[in-house]
KELOBA-520305 format. One record per atom (N, C-alpha, C): x, y, z. Coordinates in steps of 0.05 Angstrom, whole numbers, padded with zeros to 5 digits, always signed. Atoms other than C-alpha are relative to their C-alpha. Layout:
REM residues N
XYZ/...
//
This chain:
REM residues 205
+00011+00026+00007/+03312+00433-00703/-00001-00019+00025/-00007+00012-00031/+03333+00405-00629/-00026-00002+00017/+00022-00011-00011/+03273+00439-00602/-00023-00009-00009/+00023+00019+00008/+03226+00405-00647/-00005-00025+00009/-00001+00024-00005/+03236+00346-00640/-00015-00016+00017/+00019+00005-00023/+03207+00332-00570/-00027+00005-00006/+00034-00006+00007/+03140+00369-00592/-00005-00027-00024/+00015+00008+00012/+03138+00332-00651/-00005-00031+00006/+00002+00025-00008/+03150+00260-00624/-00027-00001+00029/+00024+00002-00018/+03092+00280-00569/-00029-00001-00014/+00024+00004+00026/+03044+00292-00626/-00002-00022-00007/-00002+00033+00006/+03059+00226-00653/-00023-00013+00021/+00012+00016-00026/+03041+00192-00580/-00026+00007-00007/+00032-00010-00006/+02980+00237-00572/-00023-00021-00029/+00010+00004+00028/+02956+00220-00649/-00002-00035+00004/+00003+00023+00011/+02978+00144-00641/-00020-00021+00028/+00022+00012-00012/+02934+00136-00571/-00033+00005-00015/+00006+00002+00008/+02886+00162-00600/-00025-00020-00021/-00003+00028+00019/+02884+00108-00658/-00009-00023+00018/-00005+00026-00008/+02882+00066-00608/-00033-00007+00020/+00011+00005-00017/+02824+00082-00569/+00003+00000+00039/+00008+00004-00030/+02800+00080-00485/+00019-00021+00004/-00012+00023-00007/+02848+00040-00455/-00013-00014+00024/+00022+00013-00025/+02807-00005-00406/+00024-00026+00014/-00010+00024-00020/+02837-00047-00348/-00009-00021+00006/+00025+00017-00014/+02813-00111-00327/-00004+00005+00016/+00002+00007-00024/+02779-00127-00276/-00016+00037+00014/+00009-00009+00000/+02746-00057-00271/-00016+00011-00021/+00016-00012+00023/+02684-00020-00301/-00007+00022-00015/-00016-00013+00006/+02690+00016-00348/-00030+00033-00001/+00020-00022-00003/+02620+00060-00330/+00004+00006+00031/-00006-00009-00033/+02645+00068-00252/+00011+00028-00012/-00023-00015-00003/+02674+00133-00244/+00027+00005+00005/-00033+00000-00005/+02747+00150-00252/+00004+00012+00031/-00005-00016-00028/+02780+00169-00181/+00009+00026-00013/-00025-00032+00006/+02826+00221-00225/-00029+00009-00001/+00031-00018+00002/+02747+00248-00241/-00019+00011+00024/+00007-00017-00024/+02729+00252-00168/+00018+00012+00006/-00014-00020-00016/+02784+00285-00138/+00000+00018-00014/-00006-00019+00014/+02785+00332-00198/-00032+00014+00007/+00025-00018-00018/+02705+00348-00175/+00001+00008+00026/-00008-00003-00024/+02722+00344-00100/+00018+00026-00002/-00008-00022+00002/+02770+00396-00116/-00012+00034-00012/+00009-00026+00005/+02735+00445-00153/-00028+00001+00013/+00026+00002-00021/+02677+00438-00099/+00008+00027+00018/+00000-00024-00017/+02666+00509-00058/+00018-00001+00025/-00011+00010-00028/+02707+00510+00002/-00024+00004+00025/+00020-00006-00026/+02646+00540+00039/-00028-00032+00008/+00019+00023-00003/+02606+00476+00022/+00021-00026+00007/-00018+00008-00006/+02669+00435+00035/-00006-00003+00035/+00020-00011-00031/+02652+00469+00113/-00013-00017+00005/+00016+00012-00013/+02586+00455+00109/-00004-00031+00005/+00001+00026-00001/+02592+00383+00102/+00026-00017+00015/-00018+00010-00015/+02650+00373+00141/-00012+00007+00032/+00011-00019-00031/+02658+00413+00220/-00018+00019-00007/+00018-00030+00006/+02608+00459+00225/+00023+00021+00010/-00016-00039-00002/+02630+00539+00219/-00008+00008+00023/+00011-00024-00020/+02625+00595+00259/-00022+00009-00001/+00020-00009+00004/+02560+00610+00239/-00020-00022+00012/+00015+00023-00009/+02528+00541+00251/-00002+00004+00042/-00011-00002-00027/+02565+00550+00321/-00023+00016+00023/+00020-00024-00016/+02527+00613+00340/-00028-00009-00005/+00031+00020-00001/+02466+00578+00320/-00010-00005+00018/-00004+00021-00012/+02473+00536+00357/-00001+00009+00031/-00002+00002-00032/+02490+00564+00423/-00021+00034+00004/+00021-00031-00004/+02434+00627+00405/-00020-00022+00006/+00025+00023-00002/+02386+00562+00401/-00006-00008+00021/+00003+00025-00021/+02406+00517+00455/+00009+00019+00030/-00014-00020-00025/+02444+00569+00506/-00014+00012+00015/+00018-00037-00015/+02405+00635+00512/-00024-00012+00018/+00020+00000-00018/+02341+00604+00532/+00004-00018+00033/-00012+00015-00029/+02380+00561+00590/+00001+00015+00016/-00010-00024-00015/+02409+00620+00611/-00022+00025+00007/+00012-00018-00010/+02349+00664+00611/-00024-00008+00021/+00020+00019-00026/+02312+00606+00650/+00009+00002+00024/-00019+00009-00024/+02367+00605+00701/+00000+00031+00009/+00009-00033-00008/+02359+00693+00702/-00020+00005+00013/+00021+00005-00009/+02291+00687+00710/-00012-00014+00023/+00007+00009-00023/+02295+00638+00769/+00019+00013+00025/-00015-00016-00022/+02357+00678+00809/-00024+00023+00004/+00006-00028-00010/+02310+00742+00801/-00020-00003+00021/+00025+00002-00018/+02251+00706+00833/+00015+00004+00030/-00016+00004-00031/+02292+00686+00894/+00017+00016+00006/-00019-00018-00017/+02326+00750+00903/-00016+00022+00003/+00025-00010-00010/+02256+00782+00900/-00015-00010+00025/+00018+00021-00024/+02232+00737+00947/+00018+00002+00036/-00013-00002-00038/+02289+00747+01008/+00004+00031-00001/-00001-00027-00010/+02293+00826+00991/-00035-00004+00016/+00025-00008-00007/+02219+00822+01002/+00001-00001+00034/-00003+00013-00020/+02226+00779+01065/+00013+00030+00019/-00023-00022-00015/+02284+00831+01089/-00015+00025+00006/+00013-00024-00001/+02237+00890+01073/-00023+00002+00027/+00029+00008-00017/+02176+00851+01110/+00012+00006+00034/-00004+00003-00033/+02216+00840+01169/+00002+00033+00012/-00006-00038-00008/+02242+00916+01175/-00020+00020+00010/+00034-00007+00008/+02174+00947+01161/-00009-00010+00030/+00014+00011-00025/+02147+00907+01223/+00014+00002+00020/-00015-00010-00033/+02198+00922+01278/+00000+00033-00004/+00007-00033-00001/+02193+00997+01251/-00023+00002+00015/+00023-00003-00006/+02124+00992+01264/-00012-00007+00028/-00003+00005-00035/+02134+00954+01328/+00002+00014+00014/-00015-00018-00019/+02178+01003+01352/-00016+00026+00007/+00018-00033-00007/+02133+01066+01348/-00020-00016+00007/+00022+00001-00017/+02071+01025+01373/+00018+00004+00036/-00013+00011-00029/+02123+01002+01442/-00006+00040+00008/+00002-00016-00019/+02130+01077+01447/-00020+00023-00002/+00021-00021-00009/+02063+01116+01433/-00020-00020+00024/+00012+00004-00023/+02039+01068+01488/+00014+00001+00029/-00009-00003-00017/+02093+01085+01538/-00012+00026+00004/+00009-00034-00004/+02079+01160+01519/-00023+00009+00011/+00038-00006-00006/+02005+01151+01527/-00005-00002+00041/+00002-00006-00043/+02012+01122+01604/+00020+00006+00010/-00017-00022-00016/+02066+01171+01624/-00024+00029+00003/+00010-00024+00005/+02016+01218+01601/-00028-00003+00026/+00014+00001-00017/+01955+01189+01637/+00011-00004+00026/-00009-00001-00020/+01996+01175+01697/+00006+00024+00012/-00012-00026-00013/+02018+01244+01710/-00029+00020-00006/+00028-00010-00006/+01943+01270+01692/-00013-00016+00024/+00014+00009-00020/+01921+01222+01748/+00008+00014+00023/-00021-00002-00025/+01980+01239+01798/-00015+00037+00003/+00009-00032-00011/+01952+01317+01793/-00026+00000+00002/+00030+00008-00010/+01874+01291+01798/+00004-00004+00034/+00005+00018-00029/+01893+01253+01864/+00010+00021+00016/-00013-00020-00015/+01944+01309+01892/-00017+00023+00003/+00021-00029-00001/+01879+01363+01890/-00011-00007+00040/+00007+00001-00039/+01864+01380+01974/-00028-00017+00000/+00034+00012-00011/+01787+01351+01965/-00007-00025-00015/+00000+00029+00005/+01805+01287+01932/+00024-00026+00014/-00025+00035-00012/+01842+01212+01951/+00016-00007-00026/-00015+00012+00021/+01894+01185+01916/-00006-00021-00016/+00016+00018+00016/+01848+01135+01894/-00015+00011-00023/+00012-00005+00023/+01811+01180+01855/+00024+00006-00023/-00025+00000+00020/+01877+01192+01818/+00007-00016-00013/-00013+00029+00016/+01887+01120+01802/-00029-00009-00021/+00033+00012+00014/+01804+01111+01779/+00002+00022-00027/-00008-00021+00018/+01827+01182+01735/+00019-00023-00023/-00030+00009+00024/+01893+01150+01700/-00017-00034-00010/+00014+00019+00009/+01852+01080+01692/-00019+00005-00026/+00022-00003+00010/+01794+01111+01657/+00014+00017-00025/-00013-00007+00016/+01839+01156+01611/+00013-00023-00017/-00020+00022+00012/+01887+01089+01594/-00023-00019-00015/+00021+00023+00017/+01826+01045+01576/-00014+00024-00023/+00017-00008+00018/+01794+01101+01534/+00017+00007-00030/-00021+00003+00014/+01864+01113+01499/+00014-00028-00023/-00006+00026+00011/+01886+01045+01490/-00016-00023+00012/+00021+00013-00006/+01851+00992+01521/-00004-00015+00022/+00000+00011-00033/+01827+00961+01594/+00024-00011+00000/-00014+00020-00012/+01882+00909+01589/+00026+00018+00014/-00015-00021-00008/+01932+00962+01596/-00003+00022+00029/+00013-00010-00020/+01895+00990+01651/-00002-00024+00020/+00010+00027-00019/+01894+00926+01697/+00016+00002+00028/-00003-00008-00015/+01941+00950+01745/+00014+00039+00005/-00008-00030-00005/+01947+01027+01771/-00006+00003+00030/+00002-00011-00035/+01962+01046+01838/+00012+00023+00002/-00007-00033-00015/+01962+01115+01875/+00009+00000+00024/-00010-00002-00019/+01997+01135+01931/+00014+00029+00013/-00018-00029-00006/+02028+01195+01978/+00027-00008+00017/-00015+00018-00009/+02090+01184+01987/+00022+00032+00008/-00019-00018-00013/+02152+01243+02018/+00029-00008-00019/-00027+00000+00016/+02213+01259+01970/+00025-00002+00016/-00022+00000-00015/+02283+01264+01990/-00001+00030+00010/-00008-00025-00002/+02281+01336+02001/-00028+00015+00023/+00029-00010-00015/+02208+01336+02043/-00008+00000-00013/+00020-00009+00009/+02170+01342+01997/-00035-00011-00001/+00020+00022-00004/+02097+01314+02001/-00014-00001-00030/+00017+00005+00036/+02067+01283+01923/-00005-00026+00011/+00012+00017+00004/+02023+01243+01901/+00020-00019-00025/-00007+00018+00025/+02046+01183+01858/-00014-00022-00007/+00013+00021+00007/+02012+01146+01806/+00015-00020-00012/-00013+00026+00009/+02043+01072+01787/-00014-00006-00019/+00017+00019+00023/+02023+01037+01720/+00015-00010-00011/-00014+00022+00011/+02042+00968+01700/-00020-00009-00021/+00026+00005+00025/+02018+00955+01633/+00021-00023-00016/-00010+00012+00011/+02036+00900+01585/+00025+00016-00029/-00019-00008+00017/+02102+00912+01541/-00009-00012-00035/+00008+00008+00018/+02077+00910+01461/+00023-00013-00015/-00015+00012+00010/+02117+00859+01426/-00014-00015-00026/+00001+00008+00010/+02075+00832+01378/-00032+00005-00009/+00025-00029-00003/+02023+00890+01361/-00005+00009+00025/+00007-00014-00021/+01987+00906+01421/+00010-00035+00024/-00007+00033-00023/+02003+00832+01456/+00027-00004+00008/-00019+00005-00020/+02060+00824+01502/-00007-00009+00019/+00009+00017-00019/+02078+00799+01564/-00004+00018+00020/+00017-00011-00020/+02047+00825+01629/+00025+00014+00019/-00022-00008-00011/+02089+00877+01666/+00030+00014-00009/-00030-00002+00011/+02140+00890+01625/+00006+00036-00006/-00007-00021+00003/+02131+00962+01618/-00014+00017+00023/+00001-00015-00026/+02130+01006+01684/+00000+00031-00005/+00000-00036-00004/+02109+01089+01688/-00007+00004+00017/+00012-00013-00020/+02092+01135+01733/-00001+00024-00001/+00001-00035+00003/+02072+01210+01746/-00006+00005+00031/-00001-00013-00024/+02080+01249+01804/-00011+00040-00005/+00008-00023-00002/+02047+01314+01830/-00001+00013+00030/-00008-00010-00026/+02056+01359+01884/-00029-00008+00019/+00031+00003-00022/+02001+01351+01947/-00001+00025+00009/-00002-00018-00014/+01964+01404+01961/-00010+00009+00021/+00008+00003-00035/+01950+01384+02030/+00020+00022+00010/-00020-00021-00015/+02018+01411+02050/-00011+00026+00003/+00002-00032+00009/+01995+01475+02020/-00020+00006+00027/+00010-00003-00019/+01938+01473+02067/-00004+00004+00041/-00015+00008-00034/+01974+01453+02132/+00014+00024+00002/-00019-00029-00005/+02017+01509+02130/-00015+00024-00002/+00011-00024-00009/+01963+01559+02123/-00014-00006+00021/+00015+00003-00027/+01931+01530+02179/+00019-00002+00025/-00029-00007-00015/+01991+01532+02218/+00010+00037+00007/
//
């Protein structure tokens, strides 16, 4: 009977509000919304829409920096690659052209070593001058490469260390530094050939 009691005196209450009707406060209305009625919707509100209308998520996030980021960053890719195309190129250009330097400098040494020492055995023959040896290596060098290169060649008979008597042809030709243009002199050959005067002296002897 102890145990009743409480239930049934709460029935009562319940039964005698009730009776009684909305209890209204002054001074508020009574078509506003209750607060107990928002926080009781606020609460049973999604937590994921809770999120969205609060901080943005992790998802907004990535959005966000797939949106605003990537194309920064593939602008800023796109301009390193230019300019590291642009000084390999440079680096390549330069290389390329002193290679190419470098084998012109020496098929034009090779060329008047070559005519120099075809002159030096023209001029060293018993029934020619050493001049015709130098008008020989001239006329080879300009048909090879070109008069300028040919502008100075001198022939001569000149006695070794050992006796010996040759002819020698000299050729000062310009050094190529910048295709065929350089400066004047800068590259010196010569060819030598035996004389065969001696040869002759001694059978006449």
């Amino acid at each position: 009977m102890g145990a009743r009691r409480p239930a049934a005196r709460a029935a009562l209450q319940r039964r005698h509000l009730g009776r009684q009707g909305p209890v209204r406060i002054p001074g508020l209305d009574p078509a506003a919304p209750c607060a107990r009625s928002l926080f009781s919707r606020v609460a049973r509100r999604p937590r994921n829409r809770l999120r969205s209308a609060g901080r943005p998520g992790r998802a907004h996030v990535l959005a966000g920096a797939r949106q605003g980021l990537r194309p920064h960053s593939d602008t800023a890719e796109s301009g390193s690659a230019v300019a590291e195309f642009v000084m390999v190129a440079a680096l390549l250009l330069v290389v390329a052209m002193g290679v190419f330097q470098l084998g012109l400098a020496l098929y034009v040494r090779n060329t008047l070593i070559s005519a120099a020492s075809e002159g030096a055995r023209y001029g060293a023959r018993a029934d020619v001058e050493p001049t015709d040896g130098a008008e020989r290596t001239r006329a080879l060098v300009t048909s090879a490469l070109s008069a300028s290169f040919a502008g100075d060649v001198k022939a001569a008979r000149s006695i070794t260390a050992s006796g010996v008597r040759v002819v020698e042809v000299r050729v000062s030709a310009p050094l190529p530094l910048i295709g065929p243009v350089g400066p004047s002199g800068g590259l010196t050959v010569s060819g030598r050939a035996f004389s065969e005067e001696q040869v002759l002296a001694g059978g006449a002897e």
